[in-house]
N, C-alpha and C positions, 0 to 999 in steps of 0.2 A: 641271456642270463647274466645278471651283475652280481660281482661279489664285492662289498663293503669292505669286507676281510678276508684274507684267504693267504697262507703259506705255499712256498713249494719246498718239497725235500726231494733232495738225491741222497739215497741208501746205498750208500757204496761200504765196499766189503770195507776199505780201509776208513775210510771217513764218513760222517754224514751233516750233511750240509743245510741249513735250512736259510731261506728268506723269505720278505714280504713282498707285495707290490710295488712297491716302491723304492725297492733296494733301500730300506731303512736302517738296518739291521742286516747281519750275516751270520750265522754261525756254523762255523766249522769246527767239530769235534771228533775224535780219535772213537771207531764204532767196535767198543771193548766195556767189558764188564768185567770186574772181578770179584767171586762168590768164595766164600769160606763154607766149608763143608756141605758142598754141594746144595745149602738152603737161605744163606746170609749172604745177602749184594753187599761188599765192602766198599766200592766205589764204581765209577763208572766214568765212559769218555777218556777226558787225558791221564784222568787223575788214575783210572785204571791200567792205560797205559806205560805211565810210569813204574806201574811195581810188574810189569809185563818183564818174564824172565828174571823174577827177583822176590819172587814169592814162594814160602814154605809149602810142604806136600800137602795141606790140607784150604789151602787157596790156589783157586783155578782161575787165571787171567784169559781170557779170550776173548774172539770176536764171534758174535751169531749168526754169521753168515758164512756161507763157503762157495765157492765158483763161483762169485755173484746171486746168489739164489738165498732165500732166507733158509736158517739149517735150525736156527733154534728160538720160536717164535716169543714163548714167553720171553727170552733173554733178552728181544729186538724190541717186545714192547716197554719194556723196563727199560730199556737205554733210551728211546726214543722220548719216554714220557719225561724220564728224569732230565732228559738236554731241554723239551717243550718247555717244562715248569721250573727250570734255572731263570728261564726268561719267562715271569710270570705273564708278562705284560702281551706276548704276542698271544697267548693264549685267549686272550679276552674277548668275548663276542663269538664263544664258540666259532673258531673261521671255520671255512671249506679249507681241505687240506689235496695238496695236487702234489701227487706224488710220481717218478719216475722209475717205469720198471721194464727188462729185458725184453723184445721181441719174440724171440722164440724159445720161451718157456711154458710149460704146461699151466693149465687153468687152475690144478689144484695148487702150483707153484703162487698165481697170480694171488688166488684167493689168500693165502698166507699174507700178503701186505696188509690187507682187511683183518687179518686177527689181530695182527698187529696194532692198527688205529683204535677200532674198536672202542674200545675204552676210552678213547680220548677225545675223540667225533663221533656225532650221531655216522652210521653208515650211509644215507644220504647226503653228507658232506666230503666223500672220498672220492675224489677223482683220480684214475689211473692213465699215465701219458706213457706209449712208447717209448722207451728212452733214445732210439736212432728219428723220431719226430723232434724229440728236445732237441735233441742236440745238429738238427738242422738248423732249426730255429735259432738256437745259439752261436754259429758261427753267422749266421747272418744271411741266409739263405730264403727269399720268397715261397710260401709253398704254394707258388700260382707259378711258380716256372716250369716247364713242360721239360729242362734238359735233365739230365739226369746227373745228380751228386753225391758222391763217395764222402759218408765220414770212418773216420780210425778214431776210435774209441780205448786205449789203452790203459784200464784201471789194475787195481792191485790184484783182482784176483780172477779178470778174465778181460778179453779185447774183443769189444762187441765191435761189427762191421756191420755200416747199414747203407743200403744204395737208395737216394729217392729221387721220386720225379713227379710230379704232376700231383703232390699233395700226398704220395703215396707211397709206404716202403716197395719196393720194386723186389730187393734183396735180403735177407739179413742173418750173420750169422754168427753165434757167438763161439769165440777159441777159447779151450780153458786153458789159457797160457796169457801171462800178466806178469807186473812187478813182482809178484810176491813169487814167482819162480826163476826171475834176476835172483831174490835175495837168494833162493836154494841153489842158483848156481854158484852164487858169490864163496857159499858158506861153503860149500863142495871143495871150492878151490884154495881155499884157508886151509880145511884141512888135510889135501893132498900135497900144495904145494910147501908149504908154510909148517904142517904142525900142528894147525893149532883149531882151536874148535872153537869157534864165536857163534854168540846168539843173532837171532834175528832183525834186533834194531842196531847189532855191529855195525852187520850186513848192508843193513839202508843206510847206515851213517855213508861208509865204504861209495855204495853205489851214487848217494847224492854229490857227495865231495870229489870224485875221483874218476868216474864210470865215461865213457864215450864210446861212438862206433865207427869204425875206420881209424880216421887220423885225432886226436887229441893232446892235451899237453902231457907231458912227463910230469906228474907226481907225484907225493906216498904218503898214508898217515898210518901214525904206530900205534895199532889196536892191540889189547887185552882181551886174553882167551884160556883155556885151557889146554896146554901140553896134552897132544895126541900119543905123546913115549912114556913119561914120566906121572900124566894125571896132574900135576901143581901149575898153575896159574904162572902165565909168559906173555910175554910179549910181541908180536913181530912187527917189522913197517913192511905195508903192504903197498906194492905199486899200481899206480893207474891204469899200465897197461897188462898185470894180471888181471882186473878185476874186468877192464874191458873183452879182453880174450877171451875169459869164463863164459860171457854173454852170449858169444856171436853164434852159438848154435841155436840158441833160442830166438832169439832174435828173427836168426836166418827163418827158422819154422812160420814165424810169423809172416815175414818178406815172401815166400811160398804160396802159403792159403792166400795172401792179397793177390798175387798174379795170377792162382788158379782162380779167383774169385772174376777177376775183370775179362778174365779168359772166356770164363762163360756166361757173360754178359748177352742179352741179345744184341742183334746188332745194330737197334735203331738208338742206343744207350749207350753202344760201348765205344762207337766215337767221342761221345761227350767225355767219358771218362778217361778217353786217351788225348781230347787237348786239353780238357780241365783238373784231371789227375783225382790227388782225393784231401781230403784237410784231414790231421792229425790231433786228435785231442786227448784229455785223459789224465790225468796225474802223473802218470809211467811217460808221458810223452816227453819229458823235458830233458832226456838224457842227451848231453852233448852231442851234439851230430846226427842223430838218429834220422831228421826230414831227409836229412843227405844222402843216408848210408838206402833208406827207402826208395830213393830219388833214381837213385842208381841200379839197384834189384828190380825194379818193380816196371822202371822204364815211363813212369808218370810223373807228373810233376805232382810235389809237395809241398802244401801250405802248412803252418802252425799259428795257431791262432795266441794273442795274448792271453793271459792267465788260462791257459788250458785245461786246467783241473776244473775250473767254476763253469764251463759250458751250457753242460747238460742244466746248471740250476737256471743259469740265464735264459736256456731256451722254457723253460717251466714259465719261469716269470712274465716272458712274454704272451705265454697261453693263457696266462692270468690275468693276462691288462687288456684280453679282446677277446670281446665274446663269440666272437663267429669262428676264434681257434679253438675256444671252450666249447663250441658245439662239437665242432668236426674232430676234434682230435682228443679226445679226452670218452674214455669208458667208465661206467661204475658196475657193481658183482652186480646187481641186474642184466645187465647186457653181457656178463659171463655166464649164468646160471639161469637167468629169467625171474629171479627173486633174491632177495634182499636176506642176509643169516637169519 
């Protein structure tokens, strides 16, 4: 089966990402909308996240997804349509659209991406990829090798783990534990330690600039918040190794399920994974130190692969430039339902 044209998206809770065949184009945008009086889309993408935590009581900023999972589908296909059609031009020629979704989530979950589309591809053109398949494919992995390989999938709002081998998820499990409960330890720790109540893009400023696991450098940036005693707006400088501290029980929770996960590997798999360890990816992945601090818990070796966050789209695009992965790895709501909405 050849596609002319044809997209891939990763719908990730924090971003969503889109390209072509040809890595012609990229887009990545901020996966938020903001509606005025629960019926008026004011903006959407960055632009909605910009007014994210700065918006009156009668405008609602958020994202439509939650755990990973789509939570509010009108609101996903309205952001999705309106990033499609900024870019008028990839739209053209009606493509096949290959999109990437969680392993082990339910059918009526899966079928949700399809409401999504819907509107914007004939249903015949939706192809649904594994997201632990993509994101083989993207670190660069054969799906004709027989050993078995660990990816760490570390996004905003969940860390999907997938084990494969022989062309085949073998494992797969998703934590709902991700960045976006960094940012809720961060903010936790502001206002125990500090005082002071910061919103959620403080939070990731804090954790991009400043955040590591184990050893890191010493430094501090002075964030604006709200007085926990008094209610009027303060300031504190927050240091690197508070906001790293904050982290490490989360963290740890993760470092946990990985060793119980390789634990009960069988055992003609779980040597591969104790000389080959597991590759890290993810958005969340980039936090200073982290392969290290994993490296160490987990007792495997850890890889990080360049741009980490783009993985899972690269492993999409490579399903798209061959057609014998487009057969094998790729489902449409036919082969969830047995019919088409």
């Amino acid at each position: 089966m050849a596609f002319h044209h044809a997209l891939g998206i990763d719908f990730g809770t924090d971003t969503i990402k889109i390209c072509d065949k040809k890595n012609r184009f990229t887009v990545c945008e901020k996966n938020m909308i903001a509606i005025r009086d629960e019926k008026r889309v004011i903006a959407i993408g960055d632009a909605a996240y910009e007014m994210f935590e700065k918006t009156p009581m009668n405008v609602r900023a958020a994202c439509p997804m939650a755990r990973g999972v789509i939570a509010e589908a009108r609101n996903a296909e309205i952001v999705l349509s309106h990033l499609l059609k900024k870019h008028k031009s990839i739209l053209s020629g009606r493509p096949a659209i290959f999109i990437a979704v969680p392993r082990d989530i339910s059918a009526v979950e899966k079928r949700a991406y399809y409401t999504v589309l819907i509107n914007i591809v004939p249903e015949n053109k939706i192809y649904l990829v594994d997201k632990g398949i993509a994101d083989n494919l993207g670190v660069g992995v054969s799906m004709d090798s027989q050993r078995a390989s660990m990816l760490v999938n570390m996004g905003a709002g969940t860390t999907e783990v997938s084990v494969v081998a022989g062309g085949k998820i073998l494992i797969s499990k998703t934590l709902q534990i991700g960045g976006d409960q960094l940012d809720e330890d961060i903010i936790t720790m502001c206002r125990r330690m500090f005082h002071i109540h910061i919103g959620k893009k403080t939070a990731v400023r804090l954790k991009t600039a400043l955040a590591y696991v184990g050893d890191g450098p010493a430094n501090s940036m002075v964030v604006y918040g709200i007085s926990t005693v008094s209610g009027h707006p303060m300031t504190a400088e927050v240091t690197s190794m508070a906001v790293s501290i904050c982290m490490e029980h989360t963290i740890q929770m993760i470092a946990e399920e990985l060793r119980g996960m390789i634990d009960r590997l069988p055992p003609q798999f779980h040597q591969d994974i104790l000389e080959a360890g597991f590759c890290l990816i993810g958005g969340s992945a980039m936090i200073f130190n982290l392969s290290d601090y994993f490296r160490r818990q987990v007792h495997v070796p850890v890889s990080l692969v360049p741009e980490p966050g783009l993985t899972t789209l690269r492993g999409i695009q490579a399903i798209m430039n061959q057609k014998d992965l487009v057969k094998n790895y790729t489902y449409s709501l036919r082969d969830l339902t047995g019919s088409f909405i």
